[in-house]
PQR file with spaces between the fields and no chain letter, atoms N, CA, C, O and H, PARSE charges and radii, in Angstrom:
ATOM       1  N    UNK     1       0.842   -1.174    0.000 -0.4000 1.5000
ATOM       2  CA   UNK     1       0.000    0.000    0.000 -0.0000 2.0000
ATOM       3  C    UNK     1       0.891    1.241    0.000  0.5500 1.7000
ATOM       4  O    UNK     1       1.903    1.432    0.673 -0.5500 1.4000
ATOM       5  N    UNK     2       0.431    1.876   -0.703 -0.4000 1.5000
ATOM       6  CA   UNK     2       1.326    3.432   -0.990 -0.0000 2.0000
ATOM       7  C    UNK     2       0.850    4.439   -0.008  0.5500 1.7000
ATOM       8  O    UNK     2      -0.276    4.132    0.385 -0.5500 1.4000
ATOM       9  H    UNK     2      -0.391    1.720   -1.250  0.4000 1.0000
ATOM      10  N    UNK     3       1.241    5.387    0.459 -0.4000 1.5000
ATOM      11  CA   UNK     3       1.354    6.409    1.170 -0.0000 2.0000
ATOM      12  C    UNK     3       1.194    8.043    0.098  0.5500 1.7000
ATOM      13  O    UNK     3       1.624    7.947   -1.051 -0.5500 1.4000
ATOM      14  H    UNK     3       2.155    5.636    0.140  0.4000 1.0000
ATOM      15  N    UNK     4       0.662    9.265    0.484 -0.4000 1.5000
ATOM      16  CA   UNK     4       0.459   10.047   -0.550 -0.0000 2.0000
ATOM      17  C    UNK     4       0.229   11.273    0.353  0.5500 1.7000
ATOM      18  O    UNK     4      -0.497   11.133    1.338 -0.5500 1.4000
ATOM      19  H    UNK     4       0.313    9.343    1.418  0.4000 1.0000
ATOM      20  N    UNK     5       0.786   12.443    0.092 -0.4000 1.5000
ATOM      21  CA   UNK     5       0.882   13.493    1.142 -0.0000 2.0000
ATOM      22  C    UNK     5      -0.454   14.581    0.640  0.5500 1.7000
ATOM      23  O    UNK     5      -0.715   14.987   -0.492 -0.5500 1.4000
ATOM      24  H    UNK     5       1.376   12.556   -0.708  0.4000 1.0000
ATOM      25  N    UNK     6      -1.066   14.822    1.785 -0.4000 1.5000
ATOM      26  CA   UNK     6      -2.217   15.303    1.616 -0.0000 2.0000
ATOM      27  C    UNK     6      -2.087   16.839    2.736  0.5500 1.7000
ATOM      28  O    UNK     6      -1.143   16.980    3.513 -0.5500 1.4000
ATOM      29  H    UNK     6      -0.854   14.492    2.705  0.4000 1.0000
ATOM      30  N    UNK     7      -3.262   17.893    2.590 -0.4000 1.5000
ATOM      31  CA   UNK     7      -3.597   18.917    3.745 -0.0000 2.0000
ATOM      32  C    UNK     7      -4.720   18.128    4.169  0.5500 1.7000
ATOM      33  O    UNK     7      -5.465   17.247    3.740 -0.5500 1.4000
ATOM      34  H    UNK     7      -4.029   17.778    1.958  0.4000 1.0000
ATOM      35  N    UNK     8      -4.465   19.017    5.482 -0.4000 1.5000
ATOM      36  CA   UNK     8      -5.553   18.344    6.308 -0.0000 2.0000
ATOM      37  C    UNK     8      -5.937   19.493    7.384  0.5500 1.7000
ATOM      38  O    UNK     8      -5.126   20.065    8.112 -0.5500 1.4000
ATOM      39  H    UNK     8      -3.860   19.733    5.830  0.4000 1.0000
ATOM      40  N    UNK     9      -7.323   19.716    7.342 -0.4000 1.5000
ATOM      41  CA   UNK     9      -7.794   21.488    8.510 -0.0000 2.0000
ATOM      42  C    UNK     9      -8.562   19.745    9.342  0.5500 1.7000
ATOM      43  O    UNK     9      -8.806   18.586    9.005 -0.5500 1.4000
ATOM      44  H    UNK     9      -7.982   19.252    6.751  0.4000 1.0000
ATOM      45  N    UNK    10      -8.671   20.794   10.754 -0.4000 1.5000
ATOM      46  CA   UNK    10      -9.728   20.064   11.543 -0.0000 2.0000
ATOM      47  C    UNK    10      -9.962   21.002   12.534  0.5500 1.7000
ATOM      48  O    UNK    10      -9.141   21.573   13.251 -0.5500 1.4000
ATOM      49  H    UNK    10      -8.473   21.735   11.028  0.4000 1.0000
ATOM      50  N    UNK    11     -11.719   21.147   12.486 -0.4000 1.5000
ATOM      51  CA   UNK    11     -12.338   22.568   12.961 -0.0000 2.0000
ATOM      52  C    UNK    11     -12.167   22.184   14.477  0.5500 1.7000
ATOM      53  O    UNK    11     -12.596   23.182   15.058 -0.5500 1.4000
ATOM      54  H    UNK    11     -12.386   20.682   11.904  0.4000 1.0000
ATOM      55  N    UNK    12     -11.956   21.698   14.987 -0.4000 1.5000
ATOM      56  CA   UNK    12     -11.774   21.772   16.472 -0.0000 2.0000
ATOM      57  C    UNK    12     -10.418   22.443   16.434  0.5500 1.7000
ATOM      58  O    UNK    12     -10.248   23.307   17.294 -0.5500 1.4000
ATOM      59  H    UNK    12     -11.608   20.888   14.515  0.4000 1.0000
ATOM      60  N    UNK    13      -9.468   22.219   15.638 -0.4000 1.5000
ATOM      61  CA   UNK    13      -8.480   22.647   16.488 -0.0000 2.0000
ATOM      62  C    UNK    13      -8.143   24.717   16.677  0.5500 1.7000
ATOM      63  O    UNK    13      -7.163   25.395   16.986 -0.5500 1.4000
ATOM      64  H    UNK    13      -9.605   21.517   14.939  0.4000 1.0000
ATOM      65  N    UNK    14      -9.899   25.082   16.192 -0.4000 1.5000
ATOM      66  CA   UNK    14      -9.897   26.515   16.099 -0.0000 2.0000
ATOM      67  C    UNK    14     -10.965   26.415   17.087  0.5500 1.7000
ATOM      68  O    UNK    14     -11.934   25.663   16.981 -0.5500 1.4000
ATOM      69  H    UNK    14     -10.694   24.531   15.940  0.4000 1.0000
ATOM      70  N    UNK    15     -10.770   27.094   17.907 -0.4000 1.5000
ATOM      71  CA   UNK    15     -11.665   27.871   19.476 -0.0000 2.0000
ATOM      72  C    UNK    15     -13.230   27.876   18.692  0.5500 1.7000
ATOM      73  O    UNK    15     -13.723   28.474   17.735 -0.5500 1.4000
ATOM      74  H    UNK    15      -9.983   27.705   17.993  0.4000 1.0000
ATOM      75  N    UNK    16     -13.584   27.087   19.457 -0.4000 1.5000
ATOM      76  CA   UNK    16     -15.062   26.963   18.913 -0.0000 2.0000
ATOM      77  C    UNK    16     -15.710   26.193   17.877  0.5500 1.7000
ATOM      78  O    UNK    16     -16.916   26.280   17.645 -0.5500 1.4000
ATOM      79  H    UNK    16     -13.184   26.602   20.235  0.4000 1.0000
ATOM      80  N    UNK    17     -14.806   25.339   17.170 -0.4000 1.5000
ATOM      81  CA   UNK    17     -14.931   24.458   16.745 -0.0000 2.0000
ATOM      82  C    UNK    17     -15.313   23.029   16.817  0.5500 1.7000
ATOM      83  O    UNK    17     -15.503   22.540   17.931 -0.5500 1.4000
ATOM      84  H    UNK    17     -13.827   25.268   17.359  0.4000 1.0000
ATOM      85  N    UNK    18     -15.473   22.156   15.525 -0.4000 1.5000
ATOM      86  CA   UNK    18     -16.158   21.146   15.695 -0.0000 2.0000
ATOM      87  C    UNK    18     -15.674   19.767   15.428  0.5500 1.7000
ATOM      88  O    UNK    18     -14.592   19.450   15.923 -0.5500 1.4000
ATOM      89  H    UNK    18     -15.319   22.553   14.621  0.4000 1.0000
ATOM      90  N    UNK    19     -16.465   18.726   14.563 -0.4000 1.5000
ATOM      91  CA   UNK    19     -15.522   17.615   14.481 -0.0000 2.0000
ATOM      92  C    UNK    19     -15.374   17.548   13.336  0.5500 1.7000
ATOM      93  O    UNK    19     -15.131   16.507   12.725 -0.5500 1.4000
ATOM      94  H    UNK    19     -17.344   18.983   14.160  0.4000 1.0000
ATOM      95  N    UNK    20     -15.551   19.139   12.643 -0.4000 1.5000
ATOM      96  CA   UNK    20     -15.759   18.746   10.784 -0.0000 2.0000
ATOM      97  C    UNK    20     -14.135   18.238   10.691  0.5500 1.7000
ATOM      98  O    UNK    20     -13.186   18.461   11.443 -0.5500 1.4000
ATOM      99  H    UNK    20     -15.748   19.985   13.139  0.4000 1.0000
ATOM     100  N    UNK    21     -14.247   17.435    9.395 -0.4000 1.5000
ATOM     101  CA   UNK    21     -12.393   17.456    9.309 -0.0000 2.0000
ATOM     102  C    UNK    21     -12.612   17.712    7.780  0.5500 1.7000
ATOM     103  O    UNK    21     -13.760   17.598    7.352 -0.5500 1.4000
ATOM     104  H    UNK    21     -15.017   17.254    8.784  0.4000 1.0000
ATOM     105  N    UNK    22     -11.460   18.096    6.809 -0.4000 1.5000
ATOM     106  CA   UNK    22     -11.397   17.576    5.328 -0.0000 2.0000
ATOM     107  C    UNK    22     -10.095   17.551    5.368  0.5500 1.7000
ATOM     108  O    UNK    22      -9.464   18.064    6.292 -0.5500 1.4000
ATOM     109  H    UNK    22     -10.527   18.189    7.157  0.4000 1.0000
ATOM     110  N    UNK    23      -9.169   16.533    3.672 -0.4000 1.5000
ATOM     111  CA   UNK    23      -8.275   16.473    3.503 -0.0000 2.0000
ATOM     112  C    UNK    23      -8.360   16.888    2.044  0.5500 1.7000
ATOM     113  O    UNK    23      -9.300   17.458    1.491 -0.5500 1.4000
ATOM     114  H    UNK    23      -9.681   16.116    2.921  0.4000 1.0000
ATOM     115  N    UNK    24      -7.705   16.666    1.751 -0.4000 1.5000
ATOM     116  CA   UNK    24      -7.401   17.375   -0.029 -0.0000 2.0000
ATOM     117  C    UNK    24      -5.877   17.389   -0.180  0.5500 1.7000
ATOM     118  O    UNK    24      -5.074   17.617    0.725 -0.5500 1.4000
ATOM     119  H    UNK    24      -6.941   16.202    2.201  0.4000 1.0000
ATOM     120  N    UNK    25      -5.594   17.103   -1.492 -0.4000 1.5000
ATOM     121  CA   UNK    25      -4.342   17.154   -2.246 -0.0000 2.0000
ATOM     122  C    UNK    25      -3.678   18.418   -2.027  0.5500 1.7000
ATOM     123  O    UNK    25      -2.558   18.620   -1.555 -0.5500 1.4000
ATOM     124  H    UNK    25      -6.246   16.918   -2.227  0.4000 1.0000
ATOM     125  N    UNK    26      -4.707   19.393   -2.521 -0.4000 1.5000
ATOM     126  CA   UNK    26      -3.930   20.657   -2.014 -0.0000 2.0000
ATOM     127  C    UNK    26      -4.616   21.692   -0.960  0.5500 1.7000
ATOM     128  O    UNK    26      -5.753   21.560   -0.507 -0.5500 1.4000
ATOM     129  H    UNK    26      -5.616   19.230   -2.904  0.4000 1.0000
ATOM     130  N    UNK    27      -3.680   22.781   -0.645 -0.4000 1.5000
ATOM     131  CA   UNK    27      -4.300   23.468    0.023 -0.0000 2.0000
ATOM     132  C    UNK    27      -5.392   24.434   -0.237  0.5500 1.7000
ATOM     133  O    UNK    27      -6.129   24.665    0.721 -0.5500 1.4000
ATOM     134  H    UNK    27      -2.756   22.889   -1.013  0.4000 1.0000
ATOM     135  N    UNK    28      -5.608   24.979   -1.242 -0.4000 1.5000
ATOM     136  CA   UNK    28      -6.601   25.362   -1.638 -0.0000 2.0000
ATOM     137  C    UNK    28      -7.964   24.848   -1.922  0.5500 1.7000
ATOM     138  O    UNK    28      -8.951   25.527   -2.204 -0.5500 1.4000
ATOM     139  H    UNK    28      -5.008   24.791   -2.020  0.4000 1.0000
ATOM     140  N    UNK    29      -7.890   23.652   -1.819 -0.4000 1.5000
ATOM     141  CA   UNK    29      -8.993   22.757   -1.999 -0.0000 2.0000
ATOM     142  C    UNK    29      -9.223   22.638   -0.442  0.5500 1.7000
ATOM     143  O    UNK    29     -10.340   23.078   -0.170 -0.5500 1.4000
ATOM     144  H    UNK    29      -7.088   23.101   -1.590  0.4000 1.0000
ATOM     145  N    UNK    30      -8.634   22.250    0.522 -0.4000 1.5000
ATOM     146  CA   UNK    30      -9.230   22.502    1.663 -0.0000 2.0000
ATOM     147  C    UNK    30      -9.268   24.048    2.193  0.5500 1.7000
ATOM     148  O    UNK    30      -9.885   24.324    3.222 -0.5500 1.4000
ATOM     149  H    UNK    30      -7.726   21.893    0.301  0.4000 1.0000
ATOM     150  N    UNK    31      -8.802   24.716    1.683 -0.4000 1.5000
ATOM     151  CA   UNK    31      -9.417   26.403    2.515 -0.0000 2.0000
ATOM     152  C    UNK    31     -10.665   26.096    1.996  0.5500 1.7000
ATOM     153  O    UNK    31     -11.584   25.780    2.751 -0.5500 1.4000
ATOM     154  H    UNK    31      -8.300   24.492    0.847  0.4000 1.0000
ATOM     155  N    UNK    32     -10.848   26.170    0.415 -0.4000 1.5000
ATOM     156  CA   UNK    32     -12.427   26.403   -0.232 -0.0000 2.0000
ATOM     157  C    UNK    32     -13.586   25.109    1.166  0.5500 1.7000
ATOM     158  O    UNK    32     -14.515   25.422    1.910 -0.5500 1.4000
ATOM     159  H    UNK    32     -10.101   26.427   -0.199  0.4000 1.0000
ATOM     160  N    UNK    33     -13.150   24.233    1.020 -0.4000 1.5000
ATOM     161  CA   UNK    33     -14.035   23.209    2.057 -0.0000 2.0000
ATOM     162  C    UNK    33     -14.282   23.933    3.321  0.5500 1.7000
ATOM     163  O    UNK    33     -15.408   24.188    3.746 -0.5500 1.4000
ATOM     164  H    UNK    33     -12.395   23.979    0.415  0.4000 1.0000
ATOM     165  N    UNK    34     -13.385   24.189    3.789 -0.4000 1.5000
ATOM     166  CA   UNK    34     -13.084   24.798    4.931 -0.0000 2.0000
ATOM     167  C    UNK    34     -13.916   25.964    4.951  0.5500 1.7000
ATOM     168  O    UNK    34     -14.784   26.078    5.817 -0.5500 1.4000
ATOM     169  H    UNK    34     -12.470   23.981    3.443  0.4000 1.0000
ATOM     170  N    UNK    35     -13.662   27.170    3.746 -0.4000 1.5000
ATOM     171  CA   UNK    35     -14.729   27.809    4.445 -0.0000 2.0000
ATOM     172  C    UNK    35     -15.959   27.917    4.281  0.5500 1.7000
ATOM     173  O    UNK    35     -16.740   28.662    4.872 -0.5500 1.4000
ATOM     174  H    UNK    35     -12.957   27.077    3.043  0.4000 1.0000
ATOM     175  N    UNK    36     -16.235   26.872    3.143 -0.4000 1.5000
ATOM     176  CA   UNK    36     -17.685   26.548    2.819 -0.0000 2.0000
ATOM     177  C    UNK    36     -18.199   25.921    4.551  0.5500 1.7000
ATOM     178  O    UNK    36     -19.413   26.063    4.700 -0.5500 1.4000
ATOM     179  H    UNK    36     -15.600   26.266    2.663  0.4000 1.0000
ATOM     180  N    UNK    37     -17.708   25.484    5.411 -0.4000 1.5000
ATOM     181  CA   UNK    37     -17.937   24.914    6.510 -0.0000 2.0000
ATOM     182  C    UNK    37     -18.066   25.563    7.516  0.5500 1.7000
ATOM     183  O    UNK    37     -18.980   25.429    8.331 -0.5500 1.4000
ATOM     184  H    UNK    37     -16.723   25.368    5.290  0.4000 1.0000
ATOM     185  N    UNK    38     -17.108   26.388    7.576 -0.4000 1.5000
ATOM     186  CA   UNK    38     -17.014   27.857    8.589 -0.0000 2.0000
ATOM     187  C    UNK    38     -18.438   28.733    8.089  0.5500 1.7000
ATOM     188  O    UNK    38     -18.923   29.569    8.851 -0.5500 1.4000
ATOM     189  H    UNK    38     -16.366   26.496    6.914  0.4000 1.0000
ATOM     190  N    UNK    39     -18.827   28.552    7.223 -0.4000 1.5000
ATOM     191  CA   UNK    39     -20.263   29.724    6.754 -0.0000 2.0000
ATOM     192  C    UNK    39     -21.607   29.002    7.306  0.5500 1.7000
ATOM     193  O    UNK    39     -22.517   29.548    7.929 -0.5500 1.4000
ATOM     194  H    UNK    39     -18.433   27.873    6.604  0.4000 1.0000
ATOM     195  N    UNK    40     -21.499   27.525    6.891 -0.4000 1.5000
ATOM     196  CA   UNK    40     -22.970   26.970    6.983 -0.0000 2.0000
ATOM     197  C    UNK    40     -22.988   26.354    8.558  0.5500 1.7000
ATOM     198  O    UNK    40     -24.045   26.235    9.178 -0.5500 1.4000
ATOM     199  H    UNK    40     -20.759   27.082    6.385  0.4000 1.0000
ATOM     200  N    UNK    41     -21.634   25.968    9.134 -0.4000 1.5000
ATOM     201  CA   UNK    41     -22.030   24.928   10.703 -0.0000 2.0000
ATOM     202  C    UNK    41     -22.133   26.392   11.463  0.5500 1.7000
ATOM     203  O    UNK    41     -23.131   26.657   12.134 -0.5500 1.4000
ATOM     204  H    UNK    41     -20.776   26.064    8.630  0.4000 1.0000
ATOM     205  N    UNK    42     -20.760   27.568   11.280 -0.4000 1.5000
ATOM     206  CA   UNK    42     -20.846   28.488   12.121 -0.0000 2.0000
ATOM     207  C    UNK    42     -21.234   29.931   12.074  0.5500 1.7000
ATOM     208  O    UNK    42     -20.741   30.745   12.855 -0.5500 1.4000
ATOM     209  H    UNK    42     -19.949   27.353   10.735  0.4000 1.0000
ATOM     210  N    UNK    43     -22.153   30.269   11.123 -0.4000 1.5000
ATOM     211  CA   UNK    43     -22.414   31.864   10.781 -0.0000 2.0000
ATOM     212  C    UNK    43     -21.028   32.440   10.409  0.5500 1.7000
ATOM     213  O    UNK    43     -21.124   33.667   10.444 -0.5500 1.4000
ATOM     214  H    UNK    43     -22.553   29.608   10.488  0.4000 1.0000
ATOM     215  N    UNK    44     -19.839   32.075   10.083 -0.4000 1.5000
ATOM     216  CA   UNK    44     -18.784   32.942    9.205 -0.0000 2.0000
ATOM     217  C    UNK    44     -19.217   33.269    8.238  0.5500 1.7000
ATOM     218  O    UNK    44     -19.706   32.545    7.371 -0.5500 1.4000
ATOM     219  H    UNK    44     -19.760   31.078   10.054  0.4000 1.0000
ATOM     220  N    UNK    45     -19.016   35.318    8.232 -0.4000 1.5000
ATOM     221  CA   UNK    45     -19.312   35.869    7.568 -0.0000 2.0000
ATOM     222  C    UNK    45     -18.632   36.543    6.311  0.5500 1.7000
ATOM     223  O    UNK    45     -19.139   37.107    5.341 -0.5500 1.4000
ATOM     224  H    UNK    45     -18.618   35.906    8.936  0.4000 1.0000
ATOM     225  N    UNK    46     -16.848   36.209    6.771 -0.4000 1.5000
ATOM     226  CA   UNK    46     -15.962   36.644    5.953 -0.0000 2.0000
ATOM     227  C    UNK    46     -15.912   36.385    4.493  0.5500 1.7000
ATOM     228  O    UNK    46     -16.664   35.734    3.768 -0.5500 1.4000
ATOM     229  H    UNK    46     -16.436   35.751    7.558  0.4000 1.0000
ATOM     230  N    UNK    47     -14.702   37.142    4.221 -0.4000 1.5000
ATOM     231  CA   UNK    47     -14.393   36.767    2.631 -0.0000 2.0000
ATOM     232  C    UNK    47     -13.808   35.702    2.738  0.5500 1.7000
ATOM     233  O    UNK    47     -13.283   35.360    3.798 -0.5500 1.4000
ATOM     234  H    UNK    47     -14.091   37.670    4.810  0.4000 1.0000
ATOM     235  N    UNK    48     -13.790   34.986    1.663 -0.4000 1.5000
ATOM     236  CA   UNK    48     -12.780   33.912    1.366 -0.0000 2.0000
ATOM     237  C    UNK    48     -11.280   34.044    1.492  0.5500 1.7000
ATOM     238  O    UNK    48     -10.566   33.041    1.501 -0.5500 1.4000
ATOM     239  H    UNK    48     -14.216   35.265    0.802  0.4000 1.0000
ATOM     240  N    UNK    49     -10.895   35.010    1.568 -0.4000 1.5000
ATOM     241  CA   UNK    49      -9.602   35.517    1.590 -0.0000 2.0000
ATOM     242  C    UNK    49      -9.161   35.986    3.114  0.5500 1.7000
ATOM     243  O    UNK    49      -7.998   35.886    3.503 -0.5500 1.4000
ATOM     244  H    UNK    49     -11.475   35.824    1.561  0.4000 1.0000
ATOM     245  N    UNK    50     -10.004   36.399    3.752 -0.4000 1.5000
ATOM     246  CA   UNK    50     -10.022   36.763    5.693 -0.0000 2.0000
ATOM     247  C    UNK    50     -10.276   35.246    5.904  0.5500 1.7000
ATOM     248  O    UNK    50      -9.193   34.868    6.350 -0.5500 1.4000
ATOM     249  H    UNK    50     -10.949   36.481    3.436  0.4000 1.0000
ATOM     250  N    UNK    51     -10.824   34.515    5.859 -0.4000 1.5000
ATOM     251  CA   UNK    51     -11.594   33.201    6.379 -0.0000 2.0000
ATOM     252  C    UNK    51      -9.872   32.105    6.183  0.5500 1.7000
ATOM     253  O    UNK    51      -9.278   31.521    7.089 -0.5500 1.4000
ATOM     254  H    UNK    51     -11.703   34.822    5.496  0.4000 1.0000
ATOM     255  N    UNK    52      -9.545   32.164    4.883 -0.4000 1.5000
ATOM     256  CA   UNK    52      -8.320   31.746    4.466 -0.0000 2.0000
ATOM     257  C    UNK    52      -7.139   32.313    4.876  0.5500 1.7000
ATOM     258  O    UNK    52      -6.095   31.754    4.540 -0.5500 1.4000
ATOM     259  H    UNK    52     -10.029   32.638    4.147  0.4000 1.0000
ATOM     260  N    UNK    53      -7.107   33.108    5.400 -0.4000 1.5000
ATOM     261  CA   UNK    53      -5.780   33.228    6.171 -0.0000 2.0000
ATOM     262  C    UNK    53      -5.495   32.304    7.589  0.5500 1.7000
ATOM     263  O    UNK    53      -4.530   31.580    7.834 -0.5500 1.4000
ATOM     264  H    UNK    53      -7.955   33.562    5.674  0.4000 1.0000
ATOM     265  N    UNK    54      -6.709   32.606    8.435 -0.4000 1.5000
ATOM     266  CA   UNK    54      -6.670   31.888    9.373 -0.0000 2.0000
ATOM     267  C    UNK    54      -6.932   30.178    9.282  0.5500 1.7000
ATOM     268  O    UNK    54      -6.798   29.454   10.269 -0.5500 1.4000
ATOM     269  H    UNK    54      -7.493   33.194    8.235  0.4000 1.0000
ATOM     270  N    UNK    55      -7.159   29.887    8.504 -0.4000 1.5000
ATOM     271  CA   UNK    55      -7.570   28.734    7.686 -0.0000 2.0000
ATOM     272  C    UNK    55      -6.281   28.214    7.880  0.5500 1.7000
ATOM     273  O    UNK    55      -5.851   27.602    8.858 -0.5500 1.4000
ATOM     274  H    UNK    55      -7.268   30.475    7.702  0.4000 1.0000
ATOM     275  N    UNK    56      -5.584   28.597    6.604 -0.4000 1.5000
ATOM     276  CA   UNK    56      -4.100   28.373    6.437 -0.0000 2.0000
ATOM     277  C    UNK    56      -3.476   27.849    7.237  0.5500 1.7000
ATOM     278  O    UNK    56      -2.980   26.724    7.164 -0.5500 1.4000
ATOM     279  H    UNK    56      -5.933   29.095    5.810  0.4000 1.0000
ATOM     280  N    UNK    57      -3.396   28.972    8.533 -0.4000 1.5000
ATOM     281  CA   UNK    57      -2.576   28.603    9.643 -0.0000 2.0000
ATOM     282  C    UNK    57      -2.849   27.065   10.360  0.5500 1.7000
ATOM     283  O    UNK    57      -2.047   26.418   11.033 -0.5500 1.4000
ATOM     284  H    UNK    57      -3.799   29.886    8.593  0.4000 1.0000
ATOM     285  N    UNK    58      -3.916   26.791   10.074 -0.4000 1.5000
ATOM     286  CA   UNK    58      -4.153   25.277   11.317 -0.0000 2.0000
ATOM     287  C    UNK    58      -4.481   24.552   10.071  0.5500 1.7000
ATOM     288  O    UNK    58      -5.615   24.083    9.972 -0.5500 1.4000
ATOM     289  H    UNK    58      -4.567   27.317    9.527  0.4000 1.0000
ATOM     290  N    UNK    59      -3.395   24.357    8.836 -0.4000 1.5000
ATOM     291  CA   UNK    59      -3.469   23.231    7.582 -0.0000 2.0000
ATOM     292  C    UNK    59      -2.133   22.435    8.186  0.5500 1.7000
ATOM     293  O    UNK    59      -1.071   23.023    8.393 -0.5500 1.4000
ATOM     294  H    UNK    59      -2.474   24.738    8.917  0.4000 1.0000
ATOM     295  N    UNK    60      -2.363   20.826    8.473 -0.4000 1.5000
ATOM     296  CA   UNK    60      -1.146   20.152    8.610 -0.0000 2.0000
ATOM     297  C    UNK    60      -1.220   19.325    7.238  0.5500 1.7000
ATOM     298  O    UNK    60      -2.234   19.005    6.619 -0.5500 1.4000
ATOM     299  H    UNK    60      -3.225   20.348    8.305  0.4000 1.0000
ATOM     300  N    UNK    61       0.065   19.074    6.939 -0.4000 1.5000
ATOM     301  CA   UNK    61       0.220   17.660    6.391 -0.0000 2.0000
ATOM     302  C    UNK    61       0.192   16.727    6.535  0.5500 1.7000
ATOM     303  O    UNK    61       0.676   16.355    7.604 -0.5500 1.4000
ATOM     304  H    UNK    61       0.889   19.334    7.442  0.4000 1.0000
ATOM     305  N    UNK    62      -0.262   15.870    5.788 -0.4000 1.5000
ATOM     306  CA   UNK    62      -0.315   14.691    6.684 -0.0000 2.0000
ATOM     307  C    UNK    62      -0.247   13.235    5.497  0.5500 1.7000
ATOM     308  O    UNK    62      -0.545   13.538    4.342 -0.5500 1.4000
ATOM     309  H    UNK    62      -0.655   16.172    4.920  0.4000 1.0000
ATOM     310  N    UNK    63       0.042   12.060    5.692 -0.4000 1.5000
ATOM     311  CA   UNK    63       0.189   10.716    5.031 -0.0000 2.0000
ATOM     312  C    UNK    63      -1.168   10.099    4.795  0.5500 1.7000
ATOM     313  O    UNK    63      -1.706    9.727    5.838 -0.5500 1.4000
ATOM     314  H    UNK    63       0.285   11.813    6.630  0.4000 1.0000
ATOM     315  N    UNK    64      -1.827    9.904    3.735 -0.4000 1.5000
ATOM     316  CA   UNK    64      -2.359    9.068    3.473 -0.0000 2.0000
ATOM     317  C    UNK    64      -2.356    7.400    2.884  0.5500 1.7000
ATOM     318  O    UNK    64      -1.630    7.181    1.914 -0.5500 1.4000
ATOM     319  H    UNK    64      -1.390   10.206    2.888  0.4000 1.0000
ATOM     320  N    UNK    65      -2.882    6.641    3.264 -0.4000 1.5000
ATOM     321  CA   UNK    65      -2.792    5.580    2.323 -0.0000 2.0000
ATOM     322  C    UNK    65      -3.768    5.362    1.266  0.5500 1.7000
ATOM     323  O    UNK    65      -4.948    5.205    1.576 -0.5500 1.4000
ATOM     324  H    UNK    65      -3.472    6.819    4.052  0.4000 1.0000
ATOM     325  N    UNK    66      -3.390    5.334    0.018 -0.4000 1.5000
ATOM     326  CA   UNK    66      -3.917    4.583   -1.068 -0.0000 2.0000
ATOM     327  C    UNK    66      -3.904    3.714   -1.513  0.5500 1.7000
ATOM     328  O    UNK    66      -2.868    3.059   -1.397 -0.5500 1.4000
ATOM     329  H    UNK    66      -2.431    5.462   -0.234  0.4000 1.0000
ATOM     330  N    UNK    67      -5.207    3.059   -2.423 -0.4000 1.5000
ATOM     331  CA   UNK    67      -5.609    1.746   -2.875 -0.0000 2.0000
ATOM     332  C    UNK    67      -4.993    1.532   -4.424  0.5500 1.7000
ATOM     333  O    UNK    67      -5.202    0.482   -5.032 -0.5500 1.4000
ATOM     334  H    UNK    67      -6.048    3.591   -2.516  0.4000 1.0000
């Protein structure tokens, strides 16, 4: 089984957060998730671009396995 490096946000680890998680290939694909998630679970009202900064900051990398 192969291994494959992915981002990874997880809304708990922002004050007030939850158990949403997403991963994605890149990072931009999880900000967009991310703040589609931040708008509908928590009333975030920002731009995509304010919402994504702080976003950014709590993106780890992380190993996946693939089939």
């Amino acid at each position: 089984m192969a291994q494959e490096d992915y981002r990874e946000y997880i809304c708990s680890r922002v004050e007030g957060g939850c158990g949403f998680q997403v991963r994605a290939k890149t990072e931009d694909e999880v900000i967009e998730h991310a703040h589609m998630h931040q708008e509908m679970a928590h009333g975030v009202e920002e731009s995509l671009s304010e919402t994504g900064k702080k976003i950014k900051g709590k993106i780890r990398s992380v190993k996946a396995d693939i089939t």
